[in-house]
C-alpha positions, 0 to 999 in steps of 0.5 A, a space after each residue: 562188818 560183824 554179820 549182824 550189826 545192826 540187826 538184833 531186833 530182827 534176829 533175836 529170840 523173839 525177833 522176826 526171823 525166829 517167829 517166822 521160822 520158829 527156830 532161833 539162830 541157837 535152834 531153839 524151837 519158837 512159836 510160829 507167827 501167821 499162818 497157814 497164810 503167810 506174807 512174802 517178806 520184802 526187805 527194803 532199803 537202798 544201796 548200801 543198807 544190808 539187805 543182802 547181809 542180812 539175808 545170809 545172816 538168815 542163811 548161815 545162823 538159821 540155816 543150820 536148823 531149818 532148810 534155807 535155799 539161798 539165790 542172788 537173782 542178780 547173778 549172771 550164772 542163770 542167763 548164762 545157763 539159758 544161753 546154751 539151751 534157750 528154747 528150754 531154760 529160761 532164768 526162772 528154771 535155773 533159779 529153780 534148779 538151783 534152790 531144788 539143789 540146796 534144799 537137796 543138799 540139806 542134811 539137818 533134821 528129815 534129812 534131804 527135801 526131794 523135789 519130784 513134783 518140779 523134776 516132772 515139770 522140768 523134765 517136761 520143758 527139757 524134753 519139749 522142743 520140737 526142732 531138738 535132734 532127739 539126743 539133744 533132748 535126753 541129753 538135757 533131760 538127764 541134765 535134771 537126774 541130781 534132783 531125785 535123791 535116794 532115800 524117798 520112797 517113791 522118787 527112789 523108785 522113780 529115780 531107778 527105774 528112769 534112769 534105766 530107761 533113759 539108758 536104754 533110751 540113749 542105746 536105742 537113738 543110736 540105732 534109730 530115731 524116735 516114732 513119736 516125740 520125745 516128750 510122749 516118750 518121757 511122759 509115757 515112761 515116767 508115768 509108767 514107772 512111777 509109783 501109785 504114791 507119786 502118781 498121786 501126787 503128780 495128779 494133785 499138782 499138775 492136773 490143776 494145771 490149766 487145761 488139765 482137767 484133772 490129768 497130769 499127762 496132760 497138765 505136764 504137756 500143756 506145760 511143755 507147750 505153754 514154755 514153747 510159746 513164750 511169752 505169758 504163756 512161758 510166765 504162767 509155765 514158770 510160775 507153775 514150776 515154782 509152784 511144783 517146788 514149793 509143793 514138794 517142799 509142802 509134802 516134805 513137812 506134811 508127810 508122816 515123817 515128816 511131821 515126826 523129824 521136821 521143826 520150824 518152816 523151811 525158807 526161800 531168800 532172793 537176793 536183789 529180787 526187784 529185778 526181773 528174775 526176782 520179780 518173776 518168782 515173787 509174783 509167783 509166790 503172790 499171786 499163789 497165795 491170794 488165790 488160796 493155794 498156801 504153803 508153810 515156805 517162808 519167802 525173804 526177798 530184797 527190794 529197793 524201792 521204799 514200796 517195794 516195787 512197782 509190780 506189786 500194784 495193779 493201779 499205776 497211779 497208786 491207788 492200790 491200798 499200801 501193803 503192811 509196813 513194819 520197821 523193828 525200830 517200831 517194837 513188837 511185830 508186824 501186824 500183818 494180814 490179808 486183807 479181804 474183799 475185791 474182785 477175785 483175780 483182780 486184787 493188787 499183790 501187795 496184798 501178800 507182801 509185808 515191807 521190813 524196813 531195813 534198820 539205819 545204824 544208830 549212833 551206839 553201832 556206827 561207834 562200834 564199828 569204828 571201834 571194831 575197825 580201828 582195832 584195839 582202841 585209843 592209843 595216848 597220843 596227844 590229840 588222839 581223842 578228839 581226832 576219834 571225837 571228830 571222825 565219829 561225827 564225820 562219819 554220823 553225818 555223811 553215812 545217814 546210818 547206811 551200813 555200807 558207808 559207815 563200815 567203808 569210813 571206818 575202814 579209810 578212818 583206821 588208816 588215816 592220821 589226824 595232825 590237827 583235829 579241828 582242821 580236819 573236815 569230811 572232805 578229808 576223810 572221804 579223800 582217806 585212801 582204801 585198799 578195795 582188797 589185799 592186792 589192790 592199791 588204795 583208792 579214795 574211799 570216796 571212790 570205792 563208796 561210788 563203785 559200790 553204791 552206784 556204779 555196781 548197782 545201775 538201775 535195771 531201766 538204765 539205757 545200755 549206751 547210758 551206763 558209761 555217762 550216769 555217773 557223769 550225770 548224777 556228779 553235775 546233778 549234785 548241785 541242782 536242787 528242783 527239777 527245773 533246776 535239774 533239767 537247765 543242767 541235764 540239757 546242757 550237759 547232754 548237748 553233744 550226745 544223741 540218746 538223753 536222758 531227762 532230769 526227770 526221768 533220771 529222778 524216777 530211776 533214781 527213786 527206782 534204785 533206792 535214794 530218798 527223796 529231798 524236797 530241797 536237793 535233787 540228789 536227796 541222800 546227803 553222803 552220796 550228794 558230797 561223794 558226787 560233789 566231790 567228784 564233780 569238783 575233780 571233773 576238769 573244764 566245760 568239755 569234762 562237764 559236757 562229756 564226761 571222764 572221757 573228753 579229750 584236749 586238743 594236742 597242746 592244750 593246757 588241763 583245765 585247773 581242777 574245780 572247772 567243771 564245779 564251777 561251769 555247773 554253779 555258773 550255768 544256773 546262777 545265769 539261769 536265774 539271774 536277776 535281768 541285767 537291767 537291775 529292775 529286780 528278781 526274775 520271779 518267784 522261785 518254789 524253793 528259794 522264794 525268789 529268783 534272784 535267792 537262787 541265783 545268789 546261793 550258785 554264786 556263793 558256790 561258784 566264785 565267793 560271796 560278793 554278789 551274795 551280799 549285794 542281793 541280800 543287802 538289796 532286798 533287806 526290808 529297809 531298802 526294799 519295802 516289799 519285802 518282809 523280815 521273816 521274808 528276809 531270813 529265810 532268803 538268807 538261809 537258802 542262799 547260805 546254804 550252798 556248798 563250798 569249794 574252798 575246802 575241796 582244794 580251792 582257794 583259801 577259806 576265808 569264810 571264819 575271818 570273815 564272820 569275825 570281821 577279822 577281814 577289812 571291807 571296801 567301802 563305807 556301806 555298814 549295813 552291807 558290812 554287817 550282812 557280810 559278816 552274818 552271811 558268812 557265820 551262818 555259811 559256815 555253819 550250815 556247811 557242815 562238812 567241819 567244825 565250826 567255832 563256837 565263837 561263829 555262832 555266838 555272833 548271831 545274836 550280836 550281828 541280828 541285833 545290829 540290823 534291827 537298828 534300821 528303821 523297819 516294822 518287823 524287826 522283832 523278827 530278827 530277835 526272835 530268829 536270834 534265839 531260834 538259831 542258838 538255840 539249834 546250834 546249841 542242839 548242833 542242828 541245821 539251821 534250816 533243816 530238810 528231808 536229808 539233814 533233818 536228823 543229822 546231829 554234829 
């Protein structure tokens, strides 16, 4: 995918980016937006919307002209930098010391950013564990020498007169072992041998430390002790230390020469910041800046949750006061500022924070980035159009816009051969095989969506002994649409195992990892509810439904047939809602499908063909059922022709256009049960919206409405009114029933 796809109202001129730092990606100076106050910047979205991409667009284009230190907080080179010295590393300091590193590193304009106010800190915390043989502890102090630069004035003296002393301090524990502490002696040296400027400033920064009363000695050991303890005494250490970085950042613009060599505003990115490490830092940062302690370092961080987190809130039940939220399709600029007002100490991080959406791909960028990956464009095949024409719209529809799932498309798209365009559904594309790399065989491009979208980004609450069983999980939950409806399924899929998971609870992690919500599809992301549908179908059997990928046959004992697990699940529910076997009638009210008797129709539909369907919706037709509305009636309709098929995942024939063109002989002389059937079948295969769909389907509509409006019932205008209605979507090739997760899906 090209870098900034998608991003030109963020990365422009007189994008955000560019107002926030004040330099352009072409190094233009820009005027600065906000400030001295500044928003902690959350880019949120879920799977697969850029967020990360985007962050190194920030680094590598702006990053040549102002200093951008840049860390996935996801990466495990921090844990397992703490794991060789536990009692004084923790994430946090790594992280720190990696971000001091790059801004070390940087050679554009005021050349390299020192960092003596954190290298203070840190070397306080190195040398603090009191149980550490002495070497051990100089050793990890000198661990931090790479981030005192030469060139600064007085972190050069710092750096050469210290690191004569840990010299000679290293020859000295040869002979003898130390009187006093490790941490007094380096605390005693270093202040010895740093200069009156850098006293200076130590005492600014760490005599603010609680407990320090104005002395930096002591705010430095009442560091060292708070990271000991552990706990929110090690947090409140931590968050200190990001402090001290951001200070000396801070000191690097604000001095002399740095107001004469130094543009823009320096920038701090994390990656997959909603984790834990990430949430850490940003509380830092928040909760600094609520309480007046302001810096010029401008902070991108990622989240996937739509409001950012759960840890920006004080209140649990959300009665906080919602952070500013600004999407670039919104035009102009976010207008953000703090608000005023609450108790001191007690007001809601969210404050700080101002929410970036991250832009869905218009159609304008979906189609060029099939163009891109298809390569110099249309050949002259015949036919080769309207295969383009139909992989486009498969595409706009199962991708929602999410970057990732368009780009990986793209890629199975410019590798797959379309005999007969109008045959070809999204079922075959996402069955189109991927190479995950050069050296790799190819795999589904379904397959290589999953990996991406969901098995490499678990969510961070996820019980470990769940991690093997959630995608099982999710690929049954595919069909359920409530969370009653959910938790029949959870509970029978979970029979066998000791650690469960609610139906619940598996929607509040879902939430947590970024997928919408649907009002009317448990999985409320309409590409990643087909690549699980999809999958479940290739589950095999009641034991792969109940046990996952990894349910083993008895020896001798035949494959079930693929499809067996779809149906198991379809199967489950439509005998949970079924109509009692006495025939008196529906069960009940349903909140989704009106009635009970609706849901347990459409899991028919989905599960074994459309017989039973029509016999209920032929059943409760006003005519024959005199409670029952009209309006009542179409809509139960379109809730239960609703429902997925299986025919084309591989399953028997699709016989659902013969049918709606009453190309099909029926059994018996029923004539409205005939004319329901075909009705029920045109609008099927209409809203099933994984292929094309024959015109001459949707123009029976009106035809077969005005036949049933010759039974003898009030309210049959209802039916021509429906009539127009439902042309008139299909003219606009909308769903027919729309919801949260089609309501925008054109094609």
């Amino acid at each position: 995918m090209s870098d900034d796809l998608g991003f030109g109202k963020l990365l422009d001129d007189d994008g955000l980016v560019a107002r926030l730092l004040g330099k352009t990606h072409k190094g233009r100076n820009r005027p600065l937006l906000y400030g001295p106050d500044l928003p902690v910047v959350l880019l949120t979205g879920g799977p697969g919307m850029g967020k990360g991409r985007l962050l190194r667009c920030v680094r590598d284009e702006f990053g040549r002209y102002v200093p951008a230190a840049h860390i996935d907080c996801a990466s495990p080179v921090f844990a397992a930098g703490v794991d060789v010295r536990a009692a004084v590393r923790s994430e946090v300091t790594e992280a720190l010391r990696e971000l001091a590193v790059q801004f070390g590193a940087w050679s554009g304009d005021g050349g390299a950013i020192g960092v003596p106010r954190l290298y203070a800190g840190l070397v306080a915390v190195a040398a603090g564990d009191p149980l550490a043989a002495p070497a051990d502890g100089l050793g990890e102090v000198r661990r931090y020498d790479d981030l005192l630069p030469k060139g600064s004035f007085w972190g050069g003296v710092l750096h050469r007169a210290f690191r004569n002393y840990l010299a000679a301090l290293g020859a000295l524990l040869v002979a003898q072992p130390l009187a006093t502490p490790l941490i007094t002696s380096i605390l005693d040296e270093l202040f010895e041998r740093t200069s009156s400027e850098g006293k200076a400033a130590l005492a600014e920064c760490y005599g603010d430390y609680s407990g320090a009363a104005g002395h930096p000695r002591l705010g430095l050991h009442a560091l060292s002790v708070d990271f000991q303890q552990g706990g929110e005494a090690r947090a409140n250490a931590e968050s200190f230390l990001f402090r001290a970085l951001r200070g000396d950042v801070e000191a690097a613009y604000a001095s002399v020469r740095g107001r004469m060599a130094r543009a823009g505003r320096p920038a701090v990115l994390l990656d997959h910041a909603d984790n834990a490490l990430g949430r850490r830092l940003l509380r830092s940062v928040l909760l600094d800046r609520e309480s007046g302690h302001h810096d010029r370092v401008v902070v991108f961080a990622t989240a996937r949750r739509a409001d950012g987190g759960r840890f920006l809130y004080r209140s649990a039940d959300g009665d906080d006061e919602p952070p500013t939220a600004w999407r670039p399709e919104d035009g102009g600029l976010p207008d953000w500022r703090r608000r005023q007002g609450g108790a001191p100490g007690l007001a809601a991080p969210s404050r700080g924070a101002l929410l970036v959406r991250m832009p869905q791909l218009t159609t304008g960028h979906q189609n060029q980035e099939l163009a891109r990956l298809r390569g110099r464009g249309e050949g002259h095949e015949p036919g080769e159009h309207a295969a383009r024409l139909r992989v486009e719209s498969a595409v706009h529809r199962l991708s929602g816009g999410r970057p990732r799932f368009v780009t990986r498309l793209g890629e199975a798209a410019a590798a797959l051969r379309v005999r007969d365009p109008a045959a070809l559904t999204d079922w075959d594309l996402l069955d189109a095989p991927v190479r995950p790399r050069d050296d790799a065989e190819p795999v589904p491009v379904a397959e290589l969506l999953l990996d991406d979208l969901i098995t490499r980004q678990l969510p961070e609450e996820l019980p470990p002994e769940q991690h093997g069983h959630w995608l099982d999980l999710l690929s049954h939950l595919s069909v359920a649409h409530t969370g009653p409806c959910a938790q029949r399924l959870v509970r029978a899929r979970q029979r066998d195992r000791d650690e469960r998971l609610s139906a619940y609870r598996i929607a509040e992690l879902l939430h947590d990892s970024g997928w919408p919500h649907c009002p009317r599809h448990f999985i409320g992301d309409r590409g990643l509810r087909h690549l699980l549908m999809r999958r479940l179908y290739g589950l095999r059997g009641p034991d792969a439904a109940g046990a996952g990928r990894g349910a083993r046959r008895r020896r001798g004992q035949a494959a079930p047939p693929p499809g067996s697990a779809w149906r198991a699940d379809h199967d489950l529910l439509r005998d949970h809602f079924a109509d009692p076997p006495d025939g008196s009638g529906d069960t009940g009210a349903d909140e989704l499908f009106g009635t009970a008797g609706a849901h347990a129709a459409h899991h028919q539909l989905a599960a074994s063909g459309a017989d039973r369907a029509v016999d209920h919706l032929t059943r409760s037709f006003p005519s024959r059922d005199a409670t029952r509305s009209m309006a009542d009636w179409c809509e139960e309709l379109l809730t239960i022709a609703g429902a997925p098929c299986e025919a084309p995942l591989g399953g028997a024939p699709d016989e659902r256009h013969a049918r709606a063109l009453g190309e099909t002989p029926m059994p018996g002389d029923d004539v409205l049960r005939r004319r329901i059937d075909r009705l029920l079948h045109a609008v099927w295969l209409y809203e099933d919206r994984t292929g094309p769909v024959d015109q001459a389907v949707t123009s029976t509509w009106r035809q077969l409405l005005d036949r049933l409006a010759d039974e003898p019932v009030p309210g049959i205008e209802v039916l021509t009114r429906t009539a127009g209605e439902w042309a008139g979507r299909a003219q606009e090739k909308q769903p027919l029933k729309p919801c949260a997760c089609t309501r925008h899906i054109v094609g």
